[in-house]
Every structure is written in structure tokens, then in C-alpha cells.
Residue, then its C-alpha position, 0 to 999 in steps of 0.5 A: x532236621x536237615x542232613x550233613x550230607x544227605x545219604x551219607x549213611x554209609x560213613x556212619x556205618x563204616x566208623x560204626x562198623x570199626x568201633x564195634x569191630x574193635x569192642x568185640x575184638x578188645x572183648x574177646x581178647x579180655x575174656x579170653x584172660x590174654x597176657x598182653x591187652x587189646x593194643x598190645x596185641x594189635x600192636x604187635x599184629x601191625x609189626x608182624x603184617x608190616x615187619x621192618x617198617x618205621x614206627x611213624x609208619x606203624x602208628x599211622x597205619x594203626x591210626x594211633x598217635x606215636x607216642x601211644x605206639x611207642x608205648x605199646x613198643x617198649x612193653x612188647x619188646x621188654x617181652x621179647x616179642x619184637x625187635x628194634x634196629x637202625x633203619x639201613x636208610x637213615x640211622x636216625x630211624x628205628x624199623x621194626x620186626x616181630x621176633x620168633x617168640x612173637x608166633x607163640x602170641x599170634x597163635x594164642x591170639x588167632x583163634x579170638x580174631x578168627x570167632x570175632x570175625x566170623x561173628x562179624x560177616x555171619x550171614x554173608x556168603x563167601x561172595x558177598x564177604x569177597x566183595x566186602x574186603x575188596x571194595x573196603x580196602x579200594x575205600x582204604x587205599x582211597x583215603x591213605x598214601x598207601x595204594x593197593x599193593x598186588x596182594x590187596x586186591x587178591x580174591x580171597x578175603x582176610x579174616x581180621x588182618x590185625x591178628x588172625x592171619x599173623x604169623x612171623x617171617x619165617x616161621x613154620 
């Protein structure tokens, strides 16, 4: 039988990858009896990485249709954990930040990114784990409008970027 795209491998690995990826993380978040479910928080982790950006940029950095995103939005502010405000650039807009009260999750949240992770890129030297966070988010920026920024291409990986370093602007 013939190949889509002979050695392609890679592409199967990488969507591999990401769908184990959020299994385990999603696991993680239910056996560790959370109070928000897996999207709630991966939600507010995008909030918190990307406070003060438009819901339409949040939901396709997320990779998730707008209305699912919003959704997950109007619970999340029901609880006070994040904030909704007119865009200063086009009041028909709605940008969105995460609120102080929003750290208490993220704390809750960081230590099952953190084993999910570590479970993750067990075996790897800290090297090999730079050299993978670098050269997946160049592949990224590849295939996004959204270029590598200056702190993209730093030399210290980032565990889970979704939750484990999240933290509030601002806060301690």
C-alpha cells in the first residue's frame, strides 16, 4: 500500500503527540477531582498566557470554534475568574484578562501540568528538552499568523505553557 506522503511520519507523531497530550492532562485534571473540567481550565490558562486578547484570537490559538470558547467564558467569569471589557481599539470587541481570583486555580492547576509533563519528556535530557520546545514552536510559528515573538525562542523550555507556568499579571 502506498503512502500519502512517503516519510511523513513526523505528522502523524506530532497530532499523536497532542492528542495523548491532552488525554493525559484532561485525566489529570479529573482524577485530581478539579472544580472547573479540562477546557474550563485550559481556557482560563490561554486567558491568563494571552490576558487582554479578543475572544476570536483566544479561540484560534486554542484551536476551538468561538462559541465553544465562549462557553467555556461565561462559566468562567460566573466565577469570577476572569474579566470581560470593550476592546479600547473597536468597542464592538470584548478583550479578556484573567482576574486576581484566577491564581488561586492556576496554583491548584500547576502541579498536574507539571507530573503531566514531566511524564511527558521523561527520558530527555534537559538539552534534547530545549531543543524540542525550540524547534516545535518555530514548526508553530510556521504554521500560524503568529510569528515567534522574542521570548519564544529563549533557551529555557516551558513546561506546559497551557497551565503549569500560568500566573496573573501582577501577582505575587
Amino acid at each position: 500500500m502506498s503512502q500519502l506522503l512517503p516519510g511523513n511520519a513526523l505528522g502523524f507523531v506530532i497530532v499523536d503527540l497532542g492528542r495523548l497530550y491532552r488525554q493525559a492532562f484532561e485525566k489529570a485534571v479529573i482524577d485530581a477531582g478539579m472544580e472547573l473540567t479540562p477546557g474550563e481550565i485550559r481556557a482560563l490558562a490561554y486567558v491568563g498566557r494571552y490576558s487582554g486578547s479578543r475572544q476570536a484570537v483566544l479561540a484560534e490559538r486554542m484551536g476551538v470554534e468561538p462559541m465553544t470558547l465562549s462557553a467555556y467564558l461565561d462559566r468562567l467569569e460566573a466565577r469570577g475568574l476572569i474579566s470581560r471589557s470593550v476592546d479600547p481599539n473597536d468597542r464592538r470587541a470584548k478583550v479578556i484578562a484573567p482576574t486576581s481570583s484566577a491564581e488561586r486555580v492556576f496554583e491548584e492547576a500547576r502541579p498536574v501540568a507539571l507530573a503531566v509533563y514531566e511524564r511527558t519528556v521523561s527520558g530527555l535530557s534537559e538539552d534534547e528538552r530545549r531543543t524540542v520546545d525550540l524547534i516545535m514552536r518555530k514548526m508553530r510559528a510556521n504554521l500560524t499568523n503568529v510569528p515567534l515573538s522574542d521570548g519564544d525562542d529563549r533557551d529555557e523550555p516551558e513546561p506546559l505553557a497551557d497551565v503549569a507556568d500560568m500566573r496573573v499579571k501582577g501577582a505575587a
